[in-house]
C-alpha positions as a LaTeX table, in Angstrom:
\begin{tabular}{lrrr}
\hline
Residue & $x$ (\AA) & $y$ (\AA) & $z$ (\AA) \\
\hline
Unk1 & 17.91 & 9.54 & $-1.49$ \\
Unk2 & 16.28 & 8.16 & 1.65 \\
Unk3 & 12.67 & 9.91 & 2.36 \\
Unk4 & 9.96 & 9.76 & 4.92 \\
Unk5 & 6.43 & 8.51 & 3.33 \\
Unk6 & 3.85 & 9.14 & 6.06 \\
Unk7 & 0.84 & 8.37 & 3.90 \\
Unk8 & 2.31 & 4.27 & 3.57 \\
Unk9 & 1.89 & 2.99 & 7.21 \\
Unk10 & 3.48 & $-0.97$ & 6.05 \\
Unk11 & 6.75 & 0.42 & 7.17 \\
Unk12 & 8.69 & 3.80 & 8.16 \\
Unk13 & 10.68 & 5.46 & 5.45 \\
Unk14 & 11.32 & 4.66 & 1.79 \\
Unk15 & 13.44 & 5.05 & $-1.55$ \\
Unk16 & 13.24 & 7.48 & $-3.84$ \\
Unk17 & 11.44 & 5.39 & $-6.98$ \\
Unk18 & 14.80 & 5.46 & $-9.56$ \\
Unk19 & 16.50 & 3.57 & $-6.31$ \\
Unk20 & 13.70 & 1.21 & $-5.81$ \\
Unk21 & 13.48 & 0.06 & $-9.42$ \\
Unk22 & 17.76 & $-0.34$ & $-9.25$ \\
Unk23 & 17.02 & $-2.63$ & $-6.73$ \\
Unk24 & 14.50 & $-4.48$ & $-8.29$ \\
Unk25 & 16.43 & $-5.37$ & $-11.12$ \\
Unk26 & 18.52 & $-6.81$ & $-9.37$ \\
Unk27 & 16.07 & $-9.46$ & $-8.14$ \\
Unk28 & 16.66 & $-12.73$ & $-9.59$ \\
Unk29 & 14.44 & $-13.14$ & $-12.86$ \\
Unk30 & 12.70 & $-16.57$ & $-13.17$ \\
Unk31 & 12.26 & $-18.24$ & $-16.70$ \\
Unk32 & 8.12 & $-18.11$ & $-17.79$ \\
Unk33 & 7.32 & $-15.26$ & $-15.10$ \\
Unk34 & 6.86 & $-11.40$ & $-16.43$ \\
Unk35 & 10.26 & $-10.08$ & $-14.37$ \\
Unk36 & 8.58 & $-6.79$ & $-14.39$ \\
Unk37 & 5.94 & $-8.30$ & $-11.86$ \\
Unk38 & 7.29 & $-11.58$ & $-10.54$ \\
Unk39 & 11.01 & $-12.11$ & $-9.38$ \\
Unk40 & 13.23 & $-14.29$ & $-6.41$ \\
Unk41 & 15.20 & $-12.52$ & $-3.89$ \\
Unk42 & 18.02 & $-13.71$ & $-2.82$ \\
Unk43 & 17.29 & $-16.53$ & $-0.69$ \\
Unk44 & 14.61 & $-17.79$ & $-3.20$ \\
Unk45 & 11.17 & $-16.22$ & $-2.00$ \\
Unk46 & 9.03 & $-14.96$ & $-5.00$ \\
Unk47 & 8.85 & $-11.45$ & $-4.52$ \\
Unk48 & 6.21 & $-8.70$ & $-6.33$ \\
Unk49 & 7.13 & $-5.61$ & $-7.78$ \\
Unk50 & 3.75 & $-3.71$ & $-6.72$ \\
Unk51 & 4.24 & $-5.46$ & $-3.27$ \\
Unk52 & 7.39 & $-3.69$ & $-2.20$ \\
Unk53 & 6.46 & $-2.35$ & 1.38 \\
Unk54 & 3.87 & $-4.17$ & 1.82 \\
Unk55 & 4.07 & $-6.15$ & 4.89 \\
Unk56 & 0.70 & $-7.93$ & 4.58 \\
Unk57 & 1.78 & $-9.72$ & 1.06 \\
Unk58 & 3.31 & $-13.06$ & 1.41 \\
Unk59 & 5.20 & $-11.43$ & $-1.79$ \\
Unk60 & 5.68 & $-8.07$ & $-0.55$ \\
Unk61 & 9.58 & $-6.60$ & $-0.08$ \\
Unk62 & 11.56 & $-4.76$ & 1.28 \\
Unk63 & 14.86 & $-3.13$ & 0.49 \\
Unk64 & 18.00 & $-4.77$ & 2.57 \\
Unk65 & 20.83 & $-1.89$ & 3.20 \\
Unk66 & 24.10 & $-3.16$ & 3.60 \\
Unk67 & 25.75 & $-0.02$ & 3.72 \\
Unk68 & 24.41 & 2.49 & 1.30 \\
Unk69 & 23.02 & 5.28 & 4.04 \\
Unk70 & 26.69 & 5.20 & 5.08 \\
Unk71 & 27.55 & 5.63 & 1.13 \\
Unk72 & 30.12 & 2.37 & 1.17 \\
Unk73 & 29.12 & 0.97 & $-2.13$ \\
Unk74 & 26.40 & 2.70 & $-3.25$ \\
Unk75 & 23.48 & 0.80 & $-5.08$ \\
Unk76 & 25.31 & $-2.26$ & $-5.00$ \\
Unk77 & 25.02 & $-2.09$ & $-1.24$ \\
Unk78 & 21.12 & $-2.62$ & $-1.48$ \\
Unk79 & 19.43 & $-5.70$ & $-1.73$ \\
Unk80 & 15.50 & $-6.60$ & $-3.03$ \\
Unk81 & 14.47 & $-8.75$ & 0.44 \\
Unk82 & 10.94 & $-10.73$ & 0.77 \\
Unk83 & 9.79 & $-8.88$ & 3.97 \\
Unk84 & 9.86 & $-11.59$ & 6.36 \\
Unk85 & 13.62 & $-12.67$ & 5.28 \\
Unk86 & 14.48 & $-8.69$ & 5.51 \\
Unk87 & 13.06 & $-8.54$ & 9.47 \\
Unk88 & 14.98 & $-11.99$ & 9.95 \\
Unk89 & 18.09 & $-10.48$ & 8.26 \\
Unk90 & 17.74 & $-7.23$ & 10.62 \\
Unk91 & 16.83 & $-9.43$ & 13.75 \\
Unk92 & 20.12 & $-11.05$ & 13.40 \\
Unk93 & 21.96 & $-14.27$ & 11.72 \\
Unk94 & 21.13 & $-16.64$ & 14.61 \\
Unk95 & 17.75 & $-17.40$ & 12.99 \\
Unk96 & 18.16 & $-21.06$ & 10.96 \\
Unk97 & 15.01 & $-20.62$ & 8.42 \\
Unk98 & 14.14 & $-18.02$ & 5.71 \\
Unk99 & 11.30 & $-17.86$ & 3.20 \\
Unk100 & 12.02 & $-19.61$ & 0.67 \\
Unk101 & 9.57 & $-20.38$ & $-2.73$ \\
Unk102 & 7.60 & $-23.30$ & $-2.48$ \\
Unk103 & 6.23 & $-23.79$ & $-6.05$ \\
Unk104 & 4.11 & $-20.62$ & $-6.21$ \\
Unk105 & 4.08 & $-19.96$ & $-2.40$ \\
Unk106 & 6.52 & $-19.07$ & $-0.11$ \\
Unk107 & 7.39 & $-21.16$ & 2.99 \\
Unk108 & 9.39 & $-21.24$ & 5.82 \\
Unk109 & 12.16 & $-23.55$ & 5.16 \\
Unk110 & 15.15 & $-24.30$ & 7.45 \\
Unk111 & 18.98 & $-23.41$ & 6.49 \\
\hline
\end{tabular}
């Protein structure tokens, strides 16, 4: 499921598409926004479907693996992750912020 896209230079490696829209449904839809284009990830962040890999967005996202390379859960094991909260989230826990939404922007915002 897991393939090498050397033409897309935001990050190494990607998701085959059927796994990449799984995990964008399971972004958090927010009432009056199109949830095919606009959704929250889970810390909050607005997050945009044509965006995902896309490290130079302030919307783009990534895909957060909690185990599904290893096959533990499967699908449920991935999670849809504004990019700056994913490198956070891969850093380690010890950071005390994450992006957060901001009315239509996304900020900073200590936890």
């Amino acid at each position: 499921m897991h393939k090498d896209d050397s033409n897309d230079t935001t990050t190494p490696g990607s998701y085959d598409a059927e796994v990449v829209e799984s995990v964008w449904q399971s972004a958090q839809i927010v009432p009056g926004n199109d949830p095919q284009v606009w959704r929250k990830d889970e810390f909050g962040a607005w997050i945009h479907r044509r965006d995902y890999r896309r490290r130079h967005s302030e919307f783009g996202w990534e895909i957060a693996d909690y185990g599904y390379r290893m096959r533990a859960t499967g699908l449920t094991s991935l999670r849809p992750m504004q990019w700056q909260n994913h490198v956070d989230f891969q850093v380690a826990a010890r950071h005390q912020a994450v992006i957060s939404a901001d009315g239509l922007r996304n900020a900073r915002r200590l936890v």
